[in-house]
C-alpha positions as CSV (number, residue, x, y, z in Angstrom):
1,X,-9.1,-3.5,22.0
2,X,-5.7,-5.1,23.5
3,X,-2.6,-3.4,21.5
4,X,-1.5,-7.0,20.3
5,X,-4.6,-9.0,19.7
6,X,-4.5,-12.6,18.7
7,X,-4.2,-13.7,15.0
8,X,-7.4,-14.8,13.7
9,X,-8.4,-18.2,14.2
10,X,-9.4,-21.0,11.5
11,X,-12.1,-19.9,9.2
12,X,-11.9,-15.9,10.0
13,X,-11.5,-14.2,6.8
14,X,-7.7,-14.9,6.0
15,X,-7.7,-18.5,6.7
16,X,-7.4,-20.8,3.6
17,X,-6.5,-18.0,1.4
18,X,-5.7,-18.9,-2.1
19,X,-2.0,-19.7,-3.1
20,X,-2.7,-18.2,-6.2
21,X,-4.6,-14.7,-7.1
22,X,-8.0,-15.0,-9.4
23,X,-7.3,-12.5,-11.8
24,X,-9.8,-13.7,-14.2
25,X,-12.2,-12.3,-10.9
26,X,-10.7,-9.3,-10.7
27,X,-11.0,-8.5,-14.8
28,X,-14.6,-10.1,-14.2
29,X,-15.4,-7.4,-11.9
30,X,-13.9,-4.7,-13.4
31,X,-16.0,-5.7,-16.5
32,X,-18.9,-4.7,-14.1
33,X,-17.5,-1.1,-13.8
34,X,-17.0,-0.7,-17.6
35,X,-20.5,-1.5,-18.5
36,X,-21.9,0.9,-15.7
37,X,-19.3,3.9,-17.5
38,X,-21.1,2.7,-20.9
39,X,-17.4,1.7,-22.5
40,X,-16.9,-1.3,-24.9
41,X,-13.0,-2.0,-23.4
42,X,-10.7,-0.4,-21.4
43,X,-7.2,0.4,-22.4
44,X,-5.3,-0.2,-19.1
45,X,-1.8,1.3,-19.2
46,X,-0.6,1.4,-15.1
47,X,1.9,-1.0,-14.7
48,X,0.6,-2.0,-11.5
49,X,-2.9,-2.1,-12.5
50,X,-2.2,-4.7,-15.3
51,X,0.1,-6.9,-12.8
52,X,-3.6,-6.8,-10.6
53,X,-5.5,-8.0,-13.2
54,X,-3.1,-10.6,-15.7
55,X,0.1,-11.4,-13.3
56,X,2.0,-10.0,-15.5
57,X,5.3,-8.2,-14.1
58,X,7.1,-7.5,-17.3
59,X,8.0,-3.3,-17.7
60,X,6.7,-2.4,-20.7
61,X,2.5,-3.5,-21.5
62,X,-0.6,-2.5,-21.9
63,X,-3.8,-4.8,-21.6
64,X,-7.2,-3.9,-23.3
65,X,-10.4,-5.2,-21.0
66,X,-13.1,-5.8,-23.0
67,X,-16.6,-5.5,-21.4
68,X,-19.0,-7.5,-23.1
69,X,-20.0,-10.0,-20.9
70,X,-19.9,-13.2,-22.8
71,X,-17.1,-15.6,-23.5
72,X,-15.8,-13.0,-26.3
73,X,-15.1,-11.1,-23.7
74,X,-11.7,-12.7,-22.4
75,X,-11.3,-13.8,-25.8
76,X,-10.7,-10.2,-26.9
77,X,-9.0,-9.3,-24.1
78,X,-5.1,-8.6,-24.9
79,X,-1.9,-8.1,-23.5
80,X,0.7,-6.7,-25.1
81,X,4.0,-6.5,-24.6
82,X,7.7,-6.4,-26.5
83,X,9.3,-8.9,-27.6
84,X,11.5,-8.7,-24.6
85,X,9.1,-10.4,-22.7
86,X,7.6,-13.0,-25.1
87,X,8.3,-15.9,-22.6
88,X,7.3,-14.1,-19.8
89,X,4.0,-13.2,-21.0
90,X,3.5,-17.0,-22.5
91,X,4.3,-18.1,-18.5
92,X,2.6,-15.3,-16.8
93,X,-0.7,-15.1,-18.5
94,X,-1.1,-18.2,-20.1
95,X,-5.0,-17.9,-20.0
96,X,-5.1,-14.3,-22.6
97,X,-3.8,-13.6,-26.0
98,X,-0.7,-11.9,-26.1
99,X,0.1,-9.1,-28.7
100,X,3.9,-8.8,-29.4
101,X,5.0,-5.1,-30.4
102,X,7.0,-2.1,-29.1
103,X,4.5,0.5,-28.8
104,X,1.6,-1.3,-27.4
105,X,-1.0,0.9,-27.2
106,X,-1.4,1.7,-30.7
107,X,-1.3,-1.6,-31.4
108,X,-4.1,-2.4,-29.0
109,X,-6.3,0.7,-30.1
110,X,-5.7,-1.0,-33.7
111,X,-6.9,-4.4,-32.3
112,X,-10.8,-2.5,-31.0
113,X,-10.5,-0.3,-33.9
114,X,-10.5,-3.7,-36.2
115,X,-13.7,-5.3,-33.7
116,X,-15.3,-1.9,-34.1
117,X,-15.7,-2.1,-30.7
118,X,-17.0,2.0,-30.2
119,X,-16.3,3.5,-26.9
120,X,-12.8,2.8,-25.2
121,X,-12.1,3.5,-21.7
122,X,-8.5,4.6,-21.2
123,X,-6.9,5.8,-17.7
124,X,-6.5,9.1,-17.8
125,X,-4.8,9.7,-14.6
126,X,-1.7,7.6,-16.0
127,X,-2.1,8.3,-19.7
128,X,-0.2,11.9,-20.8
129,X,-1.5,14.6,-23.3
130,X,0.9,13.2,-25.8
131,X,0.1,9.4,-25.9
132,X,-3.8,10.2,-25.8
133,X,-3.3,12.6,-29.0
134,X,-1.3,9.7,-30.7
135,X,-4.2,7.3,-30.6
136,X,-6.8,9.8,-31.0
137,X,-4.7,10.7,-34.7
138,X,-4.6,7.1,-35.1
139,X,-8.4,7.4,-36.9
140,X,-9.7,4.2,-36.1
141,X,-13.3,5.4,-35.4
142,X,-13.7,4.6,-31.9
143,X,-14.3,7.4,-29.1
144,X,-11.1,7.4,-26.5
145,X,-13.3,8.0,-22.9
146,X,-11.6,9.2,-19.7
147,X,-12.2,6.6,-16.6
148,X,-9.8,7.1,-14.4
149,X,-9.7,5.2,-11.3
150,X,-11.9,1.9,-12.1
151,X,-9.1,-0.7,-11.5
152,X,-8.2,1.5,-8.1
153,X,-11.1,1.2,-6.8
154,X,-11.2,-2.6,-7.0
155,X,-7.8,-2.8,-5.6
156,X,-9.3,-1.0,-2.6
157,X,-11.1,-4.4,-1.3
158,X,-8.0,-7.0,-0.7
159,X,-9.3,-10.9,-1.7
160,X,-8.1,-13.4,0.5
161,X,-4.5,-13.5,-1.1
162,X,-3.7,-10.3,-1.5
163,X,-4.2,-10.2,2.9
164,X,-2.4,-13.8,3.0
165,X,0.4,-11.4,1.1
166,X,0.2,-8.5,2.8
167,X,0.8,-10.8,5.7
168,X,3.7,-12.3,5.0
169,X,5.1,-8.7,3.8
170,X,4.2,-7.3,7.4
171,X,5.5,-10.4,8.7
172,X,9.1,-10.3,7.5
173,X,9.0,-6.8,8.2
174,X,8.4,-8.0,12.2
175,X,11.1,-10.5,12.0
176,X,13.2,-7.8,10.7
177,X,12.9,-5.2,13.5
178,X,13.2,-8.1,15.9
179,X,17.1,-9.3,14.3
180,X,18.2,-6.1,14.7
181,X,17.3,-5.5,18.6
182,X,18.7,-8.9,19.1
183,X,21.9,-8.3,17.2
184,X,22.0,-5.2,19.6
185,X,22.0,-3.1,15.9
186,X,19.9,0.2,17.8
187,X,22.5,1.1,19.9
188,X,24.2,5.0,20.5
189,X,27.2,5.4,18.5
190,X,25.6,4.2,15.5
191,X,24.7,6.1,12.3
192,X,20.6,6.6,11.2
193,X,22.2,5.0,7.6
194,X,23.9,2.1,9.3
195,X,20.4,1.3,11.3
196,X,18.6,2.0,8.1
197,X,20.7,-0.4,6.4
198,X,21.0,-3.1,8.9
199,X,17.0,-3.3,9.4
200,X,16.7,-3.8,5.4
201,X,19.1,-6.4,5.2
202,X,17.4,-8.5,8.0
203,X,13.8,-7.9,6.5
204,X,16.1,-9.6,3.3
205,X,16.8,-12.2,5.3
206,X,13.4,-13.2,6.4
207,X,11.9,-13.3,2.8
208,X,11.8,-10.0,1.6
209,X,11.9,-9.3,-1.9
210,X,12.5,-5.3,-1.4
211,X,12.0,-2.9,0.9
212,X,8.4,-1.2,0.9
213,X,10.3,2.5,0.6
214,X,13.4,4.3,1.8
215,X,14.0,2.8,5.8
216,X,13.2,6.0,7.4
217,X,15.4,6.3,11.1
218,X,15.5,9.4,12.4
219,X,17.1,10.1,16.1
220,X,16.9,12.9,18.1
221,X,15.9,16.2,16.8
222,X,15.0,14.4,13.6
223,X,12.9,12.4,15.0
224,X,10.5,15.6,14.6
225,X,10.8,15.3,11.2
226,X,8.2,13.2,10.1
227,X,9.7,11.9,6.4
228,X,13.0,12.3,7.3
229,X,15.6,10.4,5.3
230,X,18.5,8.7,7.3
231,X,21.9,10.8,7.4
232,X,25.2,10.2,9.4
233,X,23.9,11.7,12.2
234,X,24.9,9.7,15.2
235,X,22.3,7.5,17.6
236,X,22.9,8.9,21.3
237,X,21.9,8.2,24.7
238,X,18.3,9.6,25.6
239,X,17.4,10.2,22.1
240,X,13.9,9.3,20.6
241,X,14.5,6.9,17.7
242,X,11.4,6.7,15.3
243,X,11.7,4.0,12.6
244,X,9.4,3.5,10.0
245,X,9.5,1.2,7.1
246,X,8.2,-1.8,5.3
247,X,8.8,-5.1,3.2
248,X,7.6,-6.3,0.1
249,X,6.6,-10.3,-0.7
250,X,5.2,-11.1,-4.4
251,X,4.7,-7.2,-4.7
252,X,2.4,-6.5,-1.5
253,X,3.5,-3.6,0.7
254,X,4.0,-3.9,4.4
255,X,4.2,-0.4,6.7
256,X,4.6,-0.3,10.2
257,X,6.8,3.1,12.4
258,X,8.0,2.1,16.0
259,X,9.6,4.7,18.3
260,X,12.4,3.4,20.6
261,X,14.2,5.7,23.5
262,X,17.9,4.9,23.5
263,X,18.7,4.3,27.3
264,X,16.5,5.5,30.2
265,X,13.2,7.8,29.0
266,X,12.4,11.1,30.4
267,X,9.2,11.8,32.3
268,X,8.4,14.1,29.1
269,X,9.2,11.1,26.2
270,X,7.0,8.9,28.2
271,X,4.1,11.6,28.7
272,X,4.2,12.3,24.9
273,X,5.0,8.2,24.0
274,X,1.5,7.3,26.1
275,X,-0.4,10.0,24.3
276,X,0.3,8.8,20.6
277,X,-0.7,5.1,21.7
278,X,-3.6,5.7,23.2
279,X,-4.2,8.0,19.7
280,X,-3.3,5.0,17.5
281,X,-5.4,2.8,19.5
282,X,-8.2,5.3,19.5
283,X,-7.6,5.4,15.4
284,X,-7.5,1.5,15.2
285,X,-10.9,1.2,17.3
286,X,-12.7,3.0,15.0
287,X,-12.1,1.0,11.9
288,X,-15.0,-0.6,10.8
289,X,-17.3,-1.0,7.3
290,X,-19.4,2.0,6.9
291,X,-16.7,4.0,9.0
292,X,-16.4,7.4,7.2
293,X,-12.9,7.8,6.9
294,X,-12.9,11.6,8.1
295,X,-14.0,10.2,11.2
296,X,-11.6,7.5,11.9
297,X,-9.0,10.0,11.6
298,X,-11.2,12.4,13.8
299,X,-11.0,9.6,16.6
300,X,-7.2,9.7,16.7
301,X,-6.5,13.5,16.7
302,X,-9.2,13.7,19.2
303,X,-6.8,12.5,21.8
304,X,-3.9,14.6,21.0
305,X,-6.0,17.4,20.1
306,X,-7.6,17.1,24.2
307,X,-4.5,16.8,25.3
308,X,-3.3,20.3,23.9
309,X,-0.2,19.3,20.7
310,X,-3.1,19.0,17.9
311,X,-0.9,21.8,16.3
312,X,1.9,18.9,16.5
313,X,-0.2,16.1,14.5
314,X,0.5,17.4,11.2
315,X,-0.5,14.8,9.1
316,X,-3.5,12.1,7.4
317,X,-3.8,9.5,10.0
318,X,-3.4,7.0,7.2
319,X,-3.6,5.4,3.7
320,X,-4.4,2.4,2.2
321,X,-1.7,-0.4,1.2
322,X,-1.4,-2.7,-1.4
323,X,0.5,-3.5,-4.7
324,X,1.4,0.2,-3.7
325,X,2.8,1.3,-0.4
326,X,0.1,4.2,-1.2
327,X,-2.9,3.5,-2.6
328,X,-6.8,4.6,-1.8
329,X,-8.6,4.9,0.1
330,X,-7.1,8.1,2.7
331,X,-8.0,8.2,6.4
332,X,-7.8,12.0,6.9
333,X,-9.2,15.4,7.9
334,X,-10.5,15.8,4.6
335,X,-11.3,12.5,3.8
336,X,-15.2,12.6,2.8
337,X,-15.2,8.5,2.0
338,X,-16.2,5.4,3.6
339,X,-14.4,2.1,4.7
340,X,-15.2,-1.1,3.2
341,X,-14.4,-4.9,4.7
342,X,-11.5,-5.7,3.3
343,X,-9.7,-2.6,2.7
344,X,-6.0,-2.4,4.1
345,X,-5.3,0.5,5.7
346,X,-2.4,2.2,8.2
347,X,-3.1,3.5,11.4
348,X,-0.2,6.3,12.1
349,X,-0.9,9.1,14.5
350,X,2.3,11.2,15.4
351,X,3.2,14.4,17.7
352,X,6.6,16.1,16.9
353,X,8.1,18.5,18.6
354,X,10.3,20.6,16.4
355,X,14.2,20.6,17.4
356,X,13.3,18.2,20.6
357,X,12.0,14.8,19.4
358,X,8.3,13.0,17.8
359,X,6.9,9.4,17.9
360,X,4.6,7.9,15.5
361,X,3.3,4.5,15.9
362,X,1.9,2.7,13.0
363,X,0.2,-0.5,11.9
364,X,-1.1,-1.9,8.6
365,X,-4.3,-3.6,9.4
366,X,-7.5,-4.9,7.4
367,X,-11.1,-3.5,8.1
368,X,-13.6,-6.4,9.5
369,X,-16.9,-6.8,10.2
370,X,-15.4,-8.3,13.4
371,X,-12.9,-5.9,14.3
372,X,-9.6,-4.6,12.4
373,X,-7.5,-7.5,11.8
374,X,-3.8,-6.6,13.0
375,X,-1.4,-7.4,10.3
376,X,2.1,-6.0,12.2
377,X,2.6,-7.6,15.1
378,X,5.6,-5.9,17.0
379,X,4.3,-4.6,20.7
380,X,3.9,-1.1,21.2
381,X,4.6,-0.7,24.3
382,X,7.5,1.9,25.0
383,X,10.8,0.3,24.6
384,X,13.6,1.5,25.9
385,X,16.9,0.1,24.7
386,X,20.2,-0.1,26.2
C-alpha cells in the first residue's frame, strides 16, 4: 500500500455523498436497537448523540426515541429544549415535535408517562445518580432501563456524509499544515505556542470551524512526550518537531500528527523516523471489515517491537473519529472488538525516547472492503525543514 494513495474514484463509496445527513435513518435504526433491548422509548440526553440523530446543535435538550415501529413512532418522538432555542429547534428539526421547557427531561418522562408507554431506555453512561433519582421520584409508572451505548454504536459506521465531512475536516486540516511550511512558520527561533497558534489560524482560513483539540507541538525533548501541550520553549536546529492536531467542519473531527526535523536529520532521527512509518503503514494495511482490532494494533507494534523500542510505543494505536475527536471503536492491545466498513478510525504508532526526541505519524482513514480509504493526505515522508 503506497503511503499516499489516490482519492477514490467516481462511484467508490464517498462519491455522491448526500449534502444533507438522514437523520430520520439514523433514529430509524436506532429504533432497531431499542426493540432488540425490549424498551418502549429511549430518553437520549448526550448532546452529541441528539445532534446525530435530530440536527439539532442547541446546548440544553433532550430527545425521547420512541420504538414502535409505525408512523406513531416519529410522531411521539420529542425534542425538547428551552425557550432559548425555540427558533432554532423550529429550523433545525422541522420534521419532530418540539417540547419547550427548562428542565427537559422531566418533561419528556412526563410526555411517556402520559402514552403509558412502559419501559424507557435512558443513557446511563451520561445520565448521573441525581437526575436518574429525579425521574424515578417523578411516579409516572414507567420502568427507567439502563442502555448505555445504543446511539454509539451507530455512530461507529459513518454514512456517506458524515465521510464527505470528515473529509472536508481532514482536508482543511492538510491545507493548514501546508500554509504554514510555505509561510516558512516551522522555523528555529520560534515558540511550540506561536507554531501552535499559527497552524490553527490557517486550518481557520481554509474553512475550519474549530480546531479538533488543543494543537499539540512539541520540539525537542518534548517531542517524547506524547500529549504534550505547547509551551514557550523555543524551536532549534536539529530538533524533532511532532505536531499533531485536527479541524472541525459541520462538527466532524479531523486527526492527523506529522513529525518534521528542523534542519539536517541525524543518522539516529532517520533510523527511528523509518521505523514508525513502516509501523503506521503496517497498522494501515491491516484495516479491513472483520479485522479484530487487537490485531490491527498487533500489526503495528510488531514492527517496533522487532526492531527492539516496543518499551517506547506506549500507547493504543488508535481510536475512532467522528462528531467526537474520540469515539469507539479502540484499536489497541486490549481491544477484543472487530472493524466494520465504514468505521473511521486513526492510525498512530509512536516511539519516544525520553529526554532525546519521539515521532508519531497519524492518519484518519475509513475501513473498506477495498482497502482503507486515506482521509489525510499530507506525505509522510521525512521532512526536513530549513
Amino acid at each position: 500500500m503506497p503511503d499516499d494513495p489516490a482519492p477514490q474514484p467516481p462511484g467508490s463509496p464517498t462519491a455522491g455523498a448526500p449534502l444533507v445527513p438522514d437523520h430520520a435513518a439514523r433514529r430509524a435504526a436506532l429504533r432497531s436497537l431499542l426493540v432488540e433491548n425490549g424498551v418502549d422509548a429511549l430518553l437520549v440526553t448526550d448532546l452529541v448523540n441528539i445532534r446525530y440523530l435530530s440536527g439539532f446543535t442547541g446546548s440544553n435538550a433532550v430527545l425521547l426515541v420512541h420504538s414502535w415501529d409505525t408512523r406513531s413512532s416519529e410522531e411521539r418522538t420529542v425534542l425538547c429544549t428551552d425557550g432559548r432555542y425555540r427558533s432554532q429547534v423550529a429550523e433545525q428539526v422541522p420534521d419532530l415535535r418540539a417540547e419547550i421547557a427548562r428542565a427537559c427531561a422531566p418533561r419528556l418522562v412526563e410526555l411517556a408517562g402520559e402514552w403509558q408507554l412502559g419501559r424507557i431506555g435512558y443513557e446511563s453512561h451520561v445520565m448521573t445518580v441525581d437526575q436518574h433519582r429525579a425521574l424515578a421520584e417523578q411516579r409516572t409508572g414507567l420502568e427507567l432501563v439502563r442502555v448505555p451505548g445504543l446511539v454509539e454504536q451507530l455512530r461507529m459506521v459513518k454514512d456517506g456524509y458524515e465521510v464527505d465531512r470528515l473529509a472536508a475536516a481532514c482536508a482543511a486540516g492538510d491545507a493548514g499544515l501546508a500554509t504554514l511550511l510555505e509561510r516558512g512558520g516551522l522555523r528555529p527561533g520560534r515558540t511550540e505556542r506561536e507554531v501552535a497558534r499559527e497552524l490553527e489560524w490557517a486550518m481557520f482560513e481554509h474553512g475550519a470551524a474549530g480546531v479538533a483539540f488543543e494543537t499539540i507541538v512539541a520540539a525537542g525533548a518534548n517531542s517524547a512526550v506524547p500529549h504534550h501541550r505547547p509551551t514557550g520553549a523555543v524551536l532549534a536546529t536539529g530538533d524533532f518537531v511532532k505536531i499533531d492536531f485536527g479541524a472541525v467542519v459541520d462538527g466532524y473531527h479531523s486527526d492527523m500528527t506529522r513529525t518534521f526535523v528542523l534542519g539536517p536529520a541525524a543518522a539516529w532521527q532517520r533510523e527511528v523516523y523509518e521505523l514508525v512509518r513502516e509501523s503506521q503503514r503496517a497498522g494501515r494495511e491491516a484495516l479491513h471489515p472483520g479485522a479484530r482490532a487487537g490485531d490491527v494494533d498487533a500489526a503495528a507494534r510488531d514492527v517496533i517491537e522487532a526492531a527492539g523500542h516496543g518499551e517506547f510505543f506506549v500507547h493504543g494505536l488508535g481510536h475512532g473519529v467522528g462528531l467526537r475527536i474520540h469515539e469507539a471503536p479502540g484499536i489497541a492491545k486490549t481491544a477484543t472488538g472487530t472493524l466494520l466498513s465504514g468505521v473511521a478510525v486513526t492510525v498512530e504508532p509512536g516511539v519516544y525516547f525520553p529526554g532525546r526526541g519521539g515521532v508519531r505519524i497519524e492518519d484518519t482513514l475509513v475501513v473498506r472492503e477495498t482497502g482503507p480509504e486515506l482521509l489525510t493526505r499530507t506525505g509522510k515522508d521525512l521532512t526536513e525543514v530549513g
